[in-house]
ChimeraX commands (.cxc) that place a marker at each C-alpha (Angstrom):
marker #1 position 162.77,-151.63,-136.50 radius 0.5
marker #1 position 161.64,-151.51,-132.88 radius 0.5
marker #1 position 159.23,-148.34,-132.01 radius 0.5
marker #1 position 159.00,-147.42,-128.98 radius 0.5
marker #1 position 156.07,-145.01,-127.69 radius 0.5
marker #1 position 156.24,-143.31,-124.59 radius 0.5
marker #1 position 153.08,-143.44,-122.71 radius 0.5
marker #1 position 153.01,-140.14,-121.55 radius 0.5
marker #1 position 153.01,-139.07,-125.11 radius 0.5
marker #1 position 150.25,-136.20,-125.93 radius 0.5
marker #1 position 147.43,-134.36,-124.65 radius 0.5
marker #1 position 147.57,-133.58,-121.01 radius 0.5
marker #1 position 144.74,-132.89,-118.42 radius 0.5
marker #1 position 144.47,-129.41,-118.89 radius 0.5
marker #1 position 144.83,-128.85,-122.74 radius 0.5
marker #1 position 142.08,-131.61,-123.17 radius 0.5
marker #1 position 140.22,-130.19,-120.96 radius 0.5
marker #1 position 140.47,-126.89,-123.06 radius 0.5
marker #1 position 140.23,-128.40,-126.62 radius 0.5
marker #1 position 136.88,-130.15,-125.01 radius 0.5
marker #1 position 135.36,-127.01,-123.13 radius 0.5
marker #1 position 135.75,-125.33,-126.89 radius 0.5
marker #1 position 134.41,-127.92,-129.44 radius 0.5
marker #1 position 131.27,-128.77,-126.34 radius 0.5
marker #1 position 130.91,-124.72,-126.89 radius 0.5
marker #1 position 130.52,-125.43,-130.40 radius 0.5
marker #1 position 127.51,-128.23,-130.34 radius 0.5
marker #1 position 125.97,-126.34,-127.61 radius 0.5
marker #1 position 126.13,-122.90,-129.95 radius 0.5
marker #1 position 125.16,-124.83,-133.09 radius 0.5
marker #1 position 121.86,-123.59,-133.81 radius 0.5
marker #1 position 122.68,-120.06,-132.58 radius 0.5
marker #1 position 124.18,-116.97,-134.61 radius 0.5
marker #1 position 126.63,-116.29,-131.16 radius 0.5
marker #1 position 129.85,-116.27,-132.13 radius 0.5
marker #1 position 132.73,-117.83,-129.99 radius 0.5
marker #1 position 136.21,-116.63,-129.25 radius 0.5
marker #1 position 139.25,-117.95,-127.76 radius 0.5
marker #1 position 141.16,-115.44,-126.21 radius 0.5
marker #1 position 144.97,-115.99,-127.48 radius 0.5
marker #1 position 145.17,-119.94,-129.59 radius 0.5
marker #1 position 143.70,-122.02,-126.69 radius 0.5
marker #1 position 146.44,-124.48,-126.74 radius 0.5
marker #1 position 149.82,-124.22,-128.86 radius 0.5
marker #1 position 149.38,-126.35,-131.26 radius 0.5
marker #1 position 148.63,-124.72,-135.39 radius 0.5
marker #1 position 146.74,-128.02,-136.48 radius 0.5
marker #1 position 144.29,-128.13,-133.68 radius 0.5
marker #1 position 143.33,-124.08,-134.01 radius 0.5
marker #1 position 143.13,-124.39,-137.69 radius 0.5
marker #1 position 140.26,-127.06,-137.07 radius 0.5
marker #1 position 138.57,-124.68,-134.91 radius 0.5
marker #1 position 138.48,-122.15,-136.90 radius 0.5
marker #1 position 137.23,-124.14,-139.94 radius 0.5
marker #1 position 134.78,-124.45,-137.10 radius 0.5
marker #1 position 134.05,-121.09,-136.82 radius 0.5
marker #1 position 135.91,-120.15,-134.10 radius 0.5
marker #1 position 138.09,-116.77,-133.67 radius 0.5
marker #1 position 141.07,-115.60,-132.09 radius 0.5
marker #1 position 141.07,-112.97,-130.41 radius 0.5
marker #1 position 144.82,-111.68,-130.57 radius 0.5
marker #1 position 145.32,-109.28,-128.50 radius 0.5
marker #1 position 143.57,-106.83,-125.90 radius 0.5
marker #1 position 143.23,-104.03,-129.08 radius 0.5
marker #1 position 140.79,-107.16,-130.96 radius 0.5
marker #1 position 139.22,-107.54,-127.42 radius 0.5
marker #1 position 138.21,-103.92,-127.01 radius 0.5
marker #1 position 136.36,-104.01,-130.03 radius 0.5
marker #1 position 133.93,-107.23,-129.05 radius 0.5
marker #1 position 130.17,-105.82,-127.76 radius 0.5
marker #1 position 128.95,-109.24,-127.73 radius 0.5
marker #1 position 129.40,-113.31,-128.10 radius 0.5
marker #1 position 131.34,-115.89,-126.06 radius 0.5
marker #1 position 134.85,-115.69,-124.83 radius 0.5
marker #1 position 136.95,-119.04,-124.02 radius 0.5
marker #1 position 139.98,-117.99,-121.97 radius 0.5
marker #1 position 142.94,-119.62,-123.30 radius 0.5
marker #1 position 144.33,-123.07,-120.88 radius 0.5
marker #1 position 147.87,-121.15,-120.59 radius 0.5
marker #1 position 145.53,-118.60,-119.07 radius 0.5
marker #1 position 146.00,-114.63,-118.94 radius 0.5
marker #1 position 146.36,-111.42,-116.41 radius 0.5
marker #1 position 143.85,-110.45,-113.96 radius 0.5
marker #1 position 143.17,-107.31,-115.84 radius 0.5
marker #1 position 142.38,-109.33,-118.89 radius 0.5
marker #1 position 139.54,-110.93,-116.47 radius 0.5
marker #1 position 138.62,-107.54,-115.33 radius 0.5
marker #1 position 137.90,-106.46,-118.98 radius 0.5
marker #1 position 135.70,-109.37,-120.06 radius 0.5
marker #1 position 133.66,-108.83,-116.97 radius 0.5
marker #1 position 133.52,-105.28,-117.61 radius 0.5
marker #1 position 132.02,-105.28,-120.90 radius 0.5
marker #1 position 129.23,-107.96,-120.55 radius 0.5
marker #1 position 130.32,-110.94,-122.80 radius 0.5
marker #1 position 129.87,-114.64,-121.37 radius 0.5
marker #1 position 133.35,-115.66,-120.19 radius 0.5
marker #1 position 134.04,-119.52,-119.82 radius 0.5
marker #1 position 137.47,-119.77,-118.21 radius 0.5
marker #1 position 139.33,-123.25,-119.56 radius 0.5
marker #1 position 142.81,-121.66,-118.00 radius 0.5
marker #1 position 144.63,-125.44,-116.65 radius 0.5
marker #1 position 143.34,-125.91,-113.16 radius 0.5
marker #1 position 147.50,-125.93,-111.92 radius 0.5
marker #1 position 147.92,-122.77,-113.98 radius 0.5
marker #1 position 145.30,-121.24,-111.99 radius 0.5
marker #1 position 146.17,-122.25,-108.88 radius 0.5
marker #1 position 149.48,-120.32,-109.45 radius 0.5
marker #1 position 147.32,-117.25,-110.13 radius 0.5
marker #1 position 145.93,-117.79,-106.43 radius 0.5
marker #1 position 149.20,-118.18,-105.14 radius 0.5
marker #1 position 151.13,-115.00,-106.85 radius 0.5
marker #1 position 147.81,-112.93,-106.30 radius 0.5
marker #1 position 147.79,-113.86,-102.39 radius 0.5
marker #1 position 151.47,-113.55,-101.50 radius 0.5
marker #1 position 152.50,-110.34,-103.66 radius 0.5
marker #1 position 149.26,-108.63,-101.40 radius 0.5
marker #1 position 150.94,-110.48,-98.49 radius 0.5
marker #1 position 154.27,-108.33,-99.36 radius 0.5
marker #1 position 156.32,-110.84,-100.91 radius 0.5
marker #1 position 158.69,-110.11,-104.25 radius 0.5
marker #1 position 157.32,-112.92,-106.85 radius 0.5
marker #1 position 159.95,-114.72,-108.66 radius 0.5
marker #1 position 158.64,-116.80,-111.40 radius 0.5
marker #1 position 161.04,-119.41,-113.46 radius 0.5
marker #1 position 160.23,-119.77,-116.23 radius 0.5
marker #1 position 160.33,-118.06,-120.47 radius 0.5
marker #1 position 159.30,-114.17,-120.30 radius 0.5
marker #1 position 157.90,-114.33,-123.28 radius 0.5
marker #1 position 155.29,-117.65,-122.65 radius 0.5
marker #1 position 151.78,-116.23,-122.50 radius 0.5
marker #1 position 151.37,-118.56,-119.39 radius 0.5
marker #1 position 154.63,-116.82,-117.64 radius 0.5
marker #1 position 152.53,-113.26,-118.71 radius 0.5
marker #1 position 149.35,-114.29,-117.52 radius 0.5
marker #1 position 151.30,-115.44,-113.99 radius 0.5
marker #1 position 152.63,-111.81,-113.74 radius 0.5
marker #1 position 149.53,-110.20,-114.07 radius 0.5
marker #1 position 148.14,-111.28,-110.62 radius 0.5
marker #1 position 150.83,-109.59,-108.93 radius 0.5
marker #1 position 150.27,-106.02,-107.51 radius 0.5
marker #1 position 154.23,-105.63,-108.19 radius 0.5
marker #1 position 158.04,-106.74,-107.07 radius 0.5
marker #1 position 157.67,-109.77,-109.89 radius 0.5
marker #1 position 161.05,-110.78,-111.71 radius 0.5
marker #1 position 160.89,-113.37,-113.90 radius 0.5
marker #1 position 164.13,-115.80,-114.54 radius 0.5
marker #1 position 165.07,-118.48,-117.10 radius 0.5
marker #1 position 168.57,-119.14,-116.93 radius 0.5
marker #1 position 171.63,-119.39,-114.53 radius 0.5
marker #1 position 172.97,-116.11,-115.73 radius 0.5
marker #1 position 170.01,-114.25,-114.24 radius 0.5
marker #1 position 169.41,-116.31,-111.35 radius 0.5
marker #1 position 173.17,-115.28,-110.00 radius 0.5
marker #1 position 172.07,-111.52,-111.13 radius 0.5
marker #1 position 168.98,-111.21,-109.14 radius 0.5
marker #1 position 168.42,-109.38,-106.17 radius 0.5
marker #1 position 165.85,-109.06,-103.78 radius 0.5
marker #1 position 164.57,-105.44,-102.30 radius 0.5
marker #1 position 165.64,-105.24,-98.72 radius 0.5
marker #1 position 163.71,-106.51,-96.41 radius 0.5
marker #1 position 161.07,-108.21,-99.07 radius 0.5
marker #1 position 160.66,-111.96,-98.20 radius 0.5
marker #1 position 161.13,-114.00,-101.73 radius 0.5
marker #1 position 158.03,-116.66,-103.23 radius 0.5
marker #1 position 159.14,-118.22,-106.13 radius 0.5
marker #1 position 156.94,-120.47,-108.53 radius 0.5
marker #1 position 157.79,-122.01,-111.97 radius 0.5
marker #1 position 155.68,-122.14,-115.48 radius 0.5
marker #1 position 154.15,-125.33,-115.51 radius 0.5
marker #1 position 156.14,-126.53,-118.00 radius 0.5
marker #1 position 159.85,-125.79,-117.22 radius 0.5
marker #1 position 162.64,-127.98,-116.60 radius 0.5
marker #1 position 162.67,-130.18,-113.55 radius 0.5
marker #1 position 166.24,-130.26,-113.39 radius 0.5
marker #1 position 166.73,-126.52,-114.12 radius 0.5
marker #1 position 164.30,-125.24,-112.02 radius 0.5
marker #1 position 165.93,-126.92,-109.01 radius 0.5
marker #1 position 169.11,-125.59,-110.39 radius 0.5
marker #1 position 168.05,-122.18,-110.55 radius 0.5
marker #1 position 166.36,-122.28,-107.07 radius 0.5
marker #1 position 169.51,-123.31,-105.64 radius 0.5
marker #1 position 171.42,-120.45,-106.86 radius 0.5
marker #1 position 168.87,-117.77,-105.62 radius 0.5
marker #1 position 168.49,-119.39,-102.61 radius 0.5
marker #1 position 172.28,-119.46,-101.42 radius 0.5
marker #1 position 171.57,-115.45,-101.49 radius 0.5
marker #1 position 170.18,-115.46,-97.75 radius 0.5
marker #1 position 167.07,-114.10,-98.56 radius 0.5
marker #1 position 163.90,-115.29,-96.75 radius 0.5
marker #1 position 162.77,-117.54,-99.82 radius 0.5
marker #1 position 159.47,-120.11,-100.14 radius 0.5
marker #1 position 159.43,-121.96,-102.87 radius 0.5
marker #1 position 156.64,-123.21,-104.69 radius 0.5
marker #1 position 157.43,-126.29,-106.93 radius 0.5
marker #1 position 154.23,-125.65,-109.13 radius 0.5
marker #1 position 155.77,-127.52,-112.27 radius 0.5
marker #1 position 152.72,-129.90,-113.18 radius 0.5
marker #1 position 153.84,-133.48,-111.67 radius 0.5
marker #1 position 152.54,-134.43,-115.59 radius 0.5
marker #1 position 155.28,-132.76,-117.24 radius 0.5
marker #1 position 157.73,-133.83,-114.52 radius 0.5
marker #1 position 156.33,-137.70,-115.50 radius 0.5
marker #1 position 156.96,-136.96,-119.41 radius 0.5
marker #1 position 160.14,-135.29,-119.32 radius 0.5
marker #1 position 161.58,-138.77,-117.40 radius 0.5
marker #1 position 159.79,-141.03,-119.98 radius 0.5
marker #1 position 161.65,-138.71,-122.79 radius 0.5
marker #1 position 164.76,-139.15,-121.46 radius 0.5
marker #1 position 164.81,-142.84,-120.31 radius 0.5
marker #1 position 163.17,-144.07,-124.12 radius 0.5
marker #1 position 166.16,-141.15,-125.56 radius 0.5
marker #1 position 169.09,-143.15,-123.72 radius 0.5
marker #1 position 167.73,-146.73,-125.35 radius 0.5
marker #1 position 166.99,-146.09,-129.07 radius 0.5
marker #1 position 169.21,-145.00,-131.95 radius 0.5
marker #1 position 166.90,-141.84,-132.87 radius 0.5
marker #1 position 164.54,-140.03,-131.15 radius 0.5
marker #1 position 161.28,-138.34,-132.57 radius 0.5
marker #1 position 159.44,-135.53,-130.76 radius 0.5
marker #1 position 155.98,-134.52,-132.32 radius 0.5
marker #1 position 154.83,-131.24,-131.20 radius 0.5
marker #1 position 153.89,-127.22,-132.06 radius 0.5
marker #1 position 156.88,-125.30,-132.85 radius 0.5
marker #1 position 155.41,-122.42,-130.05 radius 0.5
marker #1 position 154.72,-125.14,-127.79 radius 0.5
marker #1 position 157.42,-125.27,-124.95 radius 0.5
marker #1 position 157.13,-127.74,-123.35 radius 0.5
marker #1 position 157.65,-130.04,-126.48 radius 0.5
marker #1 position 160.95,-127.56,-126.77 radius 0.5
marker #1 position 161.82,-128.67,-123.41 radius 0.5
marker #1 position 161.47,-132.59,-124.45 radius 0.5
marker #1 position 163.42,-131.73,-127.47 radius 0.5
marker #1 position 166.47,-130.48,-125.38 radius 0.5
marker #1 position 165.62,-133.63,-122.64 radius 0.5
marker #1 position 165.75,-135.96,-125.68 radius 0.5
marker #1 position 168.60,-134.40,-127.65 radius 0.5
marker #1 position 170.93,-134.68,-124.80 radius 0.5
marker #1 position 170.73,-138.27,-124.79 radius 0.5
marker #1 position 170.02,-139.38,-128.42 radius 0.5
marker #1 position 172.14,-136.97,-130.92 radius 0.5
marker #1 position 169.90,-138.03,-133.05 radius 0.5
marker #1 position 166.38,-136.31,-132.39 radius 0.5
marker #1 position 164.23,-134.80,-134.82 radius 0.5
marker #1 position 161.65,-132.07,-133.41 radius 0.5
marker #1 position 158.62,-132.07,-136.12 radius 0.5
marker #1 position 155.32,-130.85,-135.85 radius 0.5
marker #1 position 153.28,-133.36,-138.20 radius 0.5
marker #1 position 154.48,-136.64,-140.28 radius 0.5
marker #1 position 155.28,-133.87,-143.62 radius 0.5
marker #1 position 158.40,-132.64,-141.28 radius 0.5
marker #1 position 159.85,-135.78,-140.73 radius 0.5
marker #1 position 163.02,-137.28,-143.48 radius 0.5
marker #1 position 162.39,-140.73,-142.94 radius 0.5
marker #1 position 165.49,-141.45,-144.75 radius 0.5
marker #1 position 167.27,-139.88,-141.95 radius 0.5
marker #1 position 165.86,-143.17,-140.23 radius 0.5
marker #1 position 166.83,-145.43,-142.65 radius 0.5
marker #1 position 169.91,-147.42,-140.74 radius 0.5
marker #1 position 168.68,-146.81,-137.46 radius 0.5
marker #1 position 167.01,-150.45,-135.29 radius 0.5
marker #1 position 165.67,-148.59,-132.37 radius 0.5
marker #1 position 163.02,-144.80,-132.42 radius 0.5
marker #1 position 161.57,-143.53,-129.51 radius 0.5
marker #1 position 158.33,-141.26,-130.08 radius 0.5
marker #1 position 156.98,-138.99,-127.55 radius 0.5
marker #1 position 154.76,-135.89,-128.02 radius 0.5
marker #1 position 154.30,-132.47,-126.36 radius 0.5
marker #1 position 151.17,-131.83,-124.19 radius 0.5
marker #1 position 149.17,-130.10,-126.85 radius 0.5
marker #1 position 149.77,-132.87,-129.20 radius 0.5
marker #1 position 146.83,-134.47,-130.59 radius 0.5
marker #1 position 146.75,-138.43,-130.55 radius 0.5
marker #1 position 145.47,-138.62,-134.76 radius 0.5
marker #1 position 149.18,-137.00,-135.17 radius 0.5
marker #1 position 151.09,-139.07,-133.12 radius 0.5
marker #1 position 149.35,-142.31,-134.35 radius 0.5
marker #1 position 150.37,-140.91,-138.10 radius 0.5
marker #1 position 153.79,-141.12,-137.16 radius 0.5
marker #1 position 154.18,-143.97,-135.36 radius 0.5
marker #1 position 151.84,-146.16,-137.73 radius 0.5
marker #1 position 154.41,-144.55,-140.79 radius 0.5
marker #1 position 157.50,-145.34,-139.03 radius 0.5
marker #1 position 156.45,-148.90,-138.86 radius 0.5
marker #1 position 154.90,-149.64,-142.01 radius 0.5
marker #1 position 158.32,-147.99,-144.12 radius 0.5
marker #1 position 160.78,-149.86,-141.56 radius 0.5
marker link #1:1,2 radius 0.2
marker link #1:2,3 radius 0.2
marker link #1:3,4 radius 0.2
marker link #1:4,5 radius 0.2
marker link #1:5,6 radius 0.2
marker link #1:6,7 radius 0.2
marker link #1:7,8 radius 0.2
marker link #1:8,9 radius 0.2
marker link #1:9,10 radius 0.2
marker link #1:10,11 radius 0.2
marker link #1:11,12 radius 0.2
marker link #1:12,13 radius 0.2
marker link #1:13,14 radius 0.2
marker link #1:14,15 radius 0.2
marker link #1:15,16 radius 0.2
marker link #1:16,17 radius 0.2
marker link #1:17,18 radius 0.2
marker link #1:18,19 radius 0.2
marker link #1:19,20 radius 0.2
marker link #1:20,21 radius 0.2
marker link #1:21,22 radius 0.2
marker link #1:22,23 radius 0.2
marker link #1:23,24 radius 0.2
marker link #1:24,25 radius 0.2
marker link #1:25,26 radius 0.2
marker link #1:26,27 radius 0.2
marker link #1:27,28 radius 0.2
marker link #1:28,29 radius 0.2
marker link #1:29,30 radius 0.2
marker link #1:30,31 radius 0.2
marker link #1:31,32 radius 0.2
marker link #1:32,33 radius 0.2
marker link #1:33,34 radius 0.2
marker link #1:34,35 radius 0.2
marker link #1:35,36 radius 0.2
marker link #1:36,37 radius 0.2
marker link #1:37,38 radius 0.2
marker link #1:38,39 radius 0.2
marker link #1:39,40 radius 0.2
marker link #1:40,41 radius 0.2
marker link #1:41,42 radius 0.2
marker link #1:42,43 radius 0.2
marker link #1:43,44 radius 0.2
marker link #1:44,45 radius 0.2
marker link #1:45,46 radius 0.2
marker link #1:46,47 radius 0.2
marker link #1:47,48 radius 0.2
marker link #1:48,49 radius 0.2
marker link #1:49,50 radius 0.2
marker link #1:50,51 radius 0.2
marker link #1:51,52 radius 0.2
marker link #1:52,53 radius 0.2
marker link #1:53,54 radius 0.2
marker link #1:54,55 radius 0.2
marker link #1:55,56 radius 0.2
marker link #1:56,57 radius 0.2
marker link #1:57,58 radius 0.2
marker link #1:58,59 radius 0.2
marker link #1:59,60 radius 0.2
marker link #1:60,61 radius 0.2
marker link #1:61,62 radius 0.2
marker link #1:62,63 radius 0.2
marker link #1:63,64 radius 0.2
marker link #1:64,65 radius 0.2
marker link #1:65,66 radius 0.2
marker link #1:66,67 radius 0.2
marker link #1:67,68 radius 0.2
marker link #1:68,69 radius 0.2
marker link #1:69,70 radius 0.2
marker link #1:70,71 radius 0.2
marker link #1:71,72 radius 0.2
marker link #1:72,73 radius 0.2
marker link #1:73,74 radius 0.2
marker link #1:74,75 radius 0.2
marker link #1:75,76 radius 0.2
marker link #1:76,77 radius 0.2
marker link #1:77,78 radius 0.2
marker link #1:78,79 radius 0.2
marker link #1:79,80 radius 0.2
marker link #1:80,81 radius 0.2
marker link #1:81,82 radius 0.2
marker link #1:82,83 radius 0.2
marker link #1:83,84 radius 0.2
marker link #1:84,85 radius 0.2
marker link #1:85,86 radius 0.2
marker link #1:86,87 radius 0.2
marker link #1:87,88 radius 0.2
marker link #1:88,89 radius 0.2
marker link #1:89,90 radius 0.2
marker link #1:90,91 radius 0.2
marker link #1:91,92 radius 0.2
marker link #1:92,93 radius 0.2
marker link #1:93,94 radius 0.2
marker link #1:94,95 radius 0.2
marker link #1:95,96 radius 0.2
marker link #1:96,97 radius 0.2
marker link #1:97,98 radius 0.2
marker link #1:98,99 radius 0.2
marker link #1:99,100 radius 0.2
marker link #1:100,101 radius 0.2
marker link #1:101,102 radius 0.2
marker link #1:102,103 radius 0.2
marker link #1:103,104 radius 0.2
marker link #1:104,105 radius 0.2
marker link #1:105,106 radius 0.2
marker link #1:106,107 radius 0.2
marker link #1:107,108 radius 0.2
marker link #1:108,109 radius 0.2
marker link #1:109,110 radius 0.2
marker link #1:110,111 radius 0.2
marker link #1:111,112 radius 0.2
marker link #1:112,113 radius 0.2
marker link #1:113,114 radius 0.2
marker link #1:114,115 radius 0.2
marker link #1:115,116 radius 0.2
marker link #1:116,117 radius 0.2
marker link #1:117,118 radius 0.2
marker link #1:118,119 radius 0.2
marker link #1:119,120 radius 0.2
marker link #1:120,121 radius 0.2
marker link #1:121,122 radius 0.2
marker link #1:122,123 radius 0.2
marker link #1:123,124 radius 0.2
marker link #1:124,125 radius 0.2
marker link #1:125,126 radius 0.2
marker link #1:126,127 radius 0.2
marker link #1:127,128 radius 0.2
marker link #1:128,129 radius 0.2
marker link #1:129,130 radius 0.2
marker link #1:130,131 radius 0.2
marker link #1:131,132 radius 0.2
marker link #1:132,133 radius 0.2
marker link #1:133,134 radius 0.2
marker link #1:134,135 radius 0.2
marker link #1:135,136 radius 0.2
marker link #1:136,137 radius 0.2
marker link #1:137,138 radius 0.2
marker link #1:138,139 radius 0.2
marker link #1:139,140 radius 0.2
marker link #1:140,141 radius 0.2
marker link #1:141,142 radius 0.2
marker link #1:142,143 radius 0.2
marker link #1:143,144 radius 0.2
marker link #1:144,145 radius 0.2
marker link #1:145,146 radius 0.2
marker link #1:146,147 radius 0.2
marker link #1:147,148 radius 0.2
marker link #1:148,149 radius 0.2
marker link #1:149,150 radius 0.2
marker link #1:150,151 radius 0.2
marker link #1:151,152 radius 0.2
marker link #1:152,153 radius 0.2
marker link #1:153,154 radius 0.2
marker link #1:154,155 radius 0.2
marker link #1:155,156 radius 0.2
marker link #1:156,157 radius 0.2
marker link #1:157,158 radius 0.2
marker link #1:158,159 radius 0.2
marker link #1:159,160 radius 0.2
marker link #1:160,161 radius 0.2
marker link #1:161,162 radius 0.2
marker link #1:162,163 radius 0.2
marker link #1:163,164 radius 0.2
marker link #1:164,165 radius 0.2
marker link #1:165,166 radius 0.2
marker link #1:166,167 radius 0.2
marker link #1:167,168 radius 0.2
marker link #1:168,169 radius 0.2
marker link #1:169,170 radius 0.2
marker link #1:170,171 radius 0.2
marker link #1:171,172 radius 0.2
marker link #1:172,173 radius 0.2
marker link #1:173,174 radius 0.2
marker link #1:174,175 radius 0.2
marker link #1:175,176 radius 0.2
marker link #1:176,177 radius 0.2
marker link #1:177,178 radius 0.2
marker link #1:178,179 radius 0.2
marker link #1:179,180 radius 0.2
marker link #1:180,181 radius 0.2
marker link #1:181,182 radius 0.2
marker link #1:182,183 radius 0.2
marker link #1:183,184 radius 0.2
marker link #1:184,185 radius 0.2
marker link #1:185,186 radius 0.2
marker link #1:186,187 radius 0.2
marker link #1:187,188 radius 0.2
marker link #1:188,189 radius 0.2
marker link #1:189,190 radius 0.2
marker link #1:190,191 radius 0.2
marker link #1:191,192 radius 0.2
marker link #1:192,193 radius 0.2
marker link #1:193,194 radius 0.2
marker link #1:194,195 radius 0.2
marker link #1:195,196 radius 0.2
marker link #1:196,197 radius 0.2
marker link #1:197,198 radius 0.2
marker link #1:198,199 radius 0.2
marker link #1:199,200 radius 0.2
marker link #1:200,201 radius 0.2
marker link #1:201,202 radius 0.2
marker link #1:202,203 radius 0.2
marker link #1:203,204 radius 0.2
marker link #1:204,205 radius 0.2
marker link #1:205,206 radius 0.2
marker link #1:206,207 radius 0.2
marker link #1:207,208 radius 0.2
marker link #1:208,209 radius 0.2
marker link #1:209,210 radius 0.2
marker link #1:210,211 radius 0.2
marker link #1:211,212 radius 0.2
marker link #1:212,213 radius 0.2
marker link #1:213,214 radius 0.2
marker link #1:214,215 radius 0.2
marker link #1:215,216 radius 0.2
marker link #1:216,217 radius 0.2
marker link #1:217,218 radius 0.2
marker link #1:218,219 radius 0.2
marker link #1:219,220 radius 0.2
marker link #1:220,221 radius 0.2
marker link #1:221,222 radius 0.2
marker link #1:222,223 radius 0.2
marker link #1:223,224 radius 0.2
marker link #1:224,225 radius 0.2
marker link #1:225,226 radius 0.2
marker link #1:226,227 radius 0.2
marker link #1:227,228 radius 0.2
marker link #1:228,229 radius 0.2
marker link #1:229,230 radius 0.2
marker link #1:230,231 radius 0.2
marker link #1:231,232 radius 0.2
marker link #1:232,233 radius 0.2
marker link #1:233,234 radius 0.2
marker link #1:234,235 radius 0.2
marker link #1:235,236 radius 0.2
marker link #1:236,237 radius 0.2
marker link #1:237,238 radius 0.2
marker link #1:238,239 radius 0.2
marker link #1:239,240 radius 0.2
marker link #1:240,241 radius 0.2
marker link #1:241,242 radius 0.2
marker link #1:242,243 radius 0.2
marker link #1:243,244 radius 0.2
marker link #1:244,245 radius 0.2
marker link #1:245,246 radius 0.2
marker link #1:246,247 radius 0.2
marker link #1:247,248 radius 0.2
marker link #1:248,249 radius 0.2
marker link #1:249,250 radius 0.2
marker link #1:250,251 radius 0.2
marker link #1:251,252 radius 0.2
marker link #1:252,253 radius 0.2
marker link #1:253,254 radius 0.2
marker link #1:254,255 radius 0.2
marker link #1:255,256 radius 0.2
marker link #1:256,257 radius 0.2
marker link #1:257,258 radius 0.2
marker link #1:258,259 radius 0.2
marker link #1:259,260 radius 0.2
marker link #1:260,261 radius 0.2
marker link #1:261,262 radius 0.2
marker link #1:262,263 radius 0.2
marker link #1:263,264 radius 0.2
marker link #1:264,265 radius 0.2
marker link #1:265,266 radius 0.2
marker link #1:266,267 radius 0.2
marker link #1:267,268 radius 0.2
marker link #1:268,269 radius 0.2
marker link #1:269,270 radius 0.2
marker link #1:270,271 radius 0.2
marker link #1:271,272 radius 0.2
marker link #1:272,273 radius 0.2
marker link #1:273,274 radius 0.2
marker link #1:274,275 radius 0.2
marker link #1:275,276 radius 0.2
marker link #1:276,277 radius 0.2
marker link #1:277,278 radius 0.2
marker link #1:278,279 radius 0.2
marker link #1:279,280 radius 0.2
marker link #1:280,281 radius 0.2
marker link #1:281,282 radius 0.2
marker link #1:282,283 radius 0.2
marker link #1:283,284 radius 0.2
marker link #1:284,285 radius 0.2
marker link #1:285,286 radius 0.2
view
């Protein structure tokens, strides 16, 4: 069997730079009794948190388990979170080390300077992603967030409100162009932002080149991570046969068994020990 590994595969710039600000925390704490948080998982991905935690790092849920800190170290999360999330960790005194993704935060700039500028935000990208909800908290107001072409035809601007839209980091390409087509052809006054990270851009084209050349397609990555969902839907489009698992225990390698060709690419908060697993398993069974 023939294995072929995208290159892109794995951990990007900003969730290494994350992991790496956390376990550096760590040695530099050793010695100490200060405990260290991560506000929200620091990257989505269940194997890499559970390390830290065996560490003896904590997550710090939500704003309630926040509220209740009076001292230690907080590590903001890489997907990053609202201004007023900022404002509270300043406000009561702990040591804050920000390892939000450099592009994330430069979308916080952006959204912060033109919503005071007047503008109605538009953000495409999923509601529900903590980066999308840290994005909307540095707007003042007038931010909409969209994710699909049924909304995009639905929106409306206030009258007279000139229109900035921006994207998660991690969407669609494809879509996001799609979707900024549609709310553009509205005749608003619209600038658009193309803020998706030109990594993801590079790893969704790898996913989809290696899907339309191998019999199956494997994509190793979180379950809440999504943009390894978005490679799953790249990849499933053109291979029918892809198989979205989060370690080597998810994966039926007898669902591989008359297959000559996998392609194996992994989501940005994918460690390299996982994807090396699968790949090295894949090859010594086949």
């Amino acid at each position: 069997m023939e294995v072929k590994r995208a290159k892109t595969a794995g951990f990007c710039f900003g969730v290494k730079r994350a992991v790496d600000t956390v376990y550096e925390q760590l040695e530099k704490e050793k010695d100490s009794q200060i405990q260290i948080y991560t506000y929200g998982p620091i990257i989505h991905n269940e194997e890499v948190v559970k390390d830290m935690e065996k560490k003896g790092i904590k997550v710090l849920k939500s704003q309630e388990d926040l509220e209740q800190l009076t001292e230690g170290i907080v590590i903001i999360r890489s997907h990053g979170v609202p201004e007023y999330i900022c404002t509270k960790l300043n406000e009561k005194g702990l040591t804050v080390i920000d390892a939000t993704c450099p592009f994330v935060k430069k979308i916080h700039r952006i959204v912060k300077r033109e919503s005071q500028n007047g503008a109605q935000i538009v953000i495409i990208g999923n509601p529900n992603h903590p980066e999308v909800e840290g994005i909307k908290g540095w707007a003042e107001k007038n931010v909409t967030v969209i994710q699909d072409t049924q909304e995009a035809e639905k929106f409306t601007a206030e009258p007279g409100k000139a229109v900035c839209i921006v994207a998660q980091t991690t969407f669609n390409y494809n879509k996001f162009q799609d979707l900024v087509e549609i709310i553009s052809k509205k005749g608003y006054d619209v600038s658009v932002l193309n803020t998706i990270c030109s990594a993801t851009k590079e790893r969704q084209t790898e996913a989809h080149r290696i899907a339309e050349e191998v019999d199956a397609m494997i994509v190793i990555g979180d379950k809440h991570s999504s943009n390894t969902q978005k490679l799953f839907e790249i990849c499933q489009k053109a291979c029918k046969d892809t198989y979205y698992i989060q370690t080597l225990d998810d994966l039926d390698l007898n669902q591989l068994g008359s297959v000559e060709t996998v392609g194996i690419t992994a989501g940005a908060s994918t460690p390299n020990n996982i994807i090396e697993e699968v790949q090295n398993n894949v090859r010594i069974i086949f």
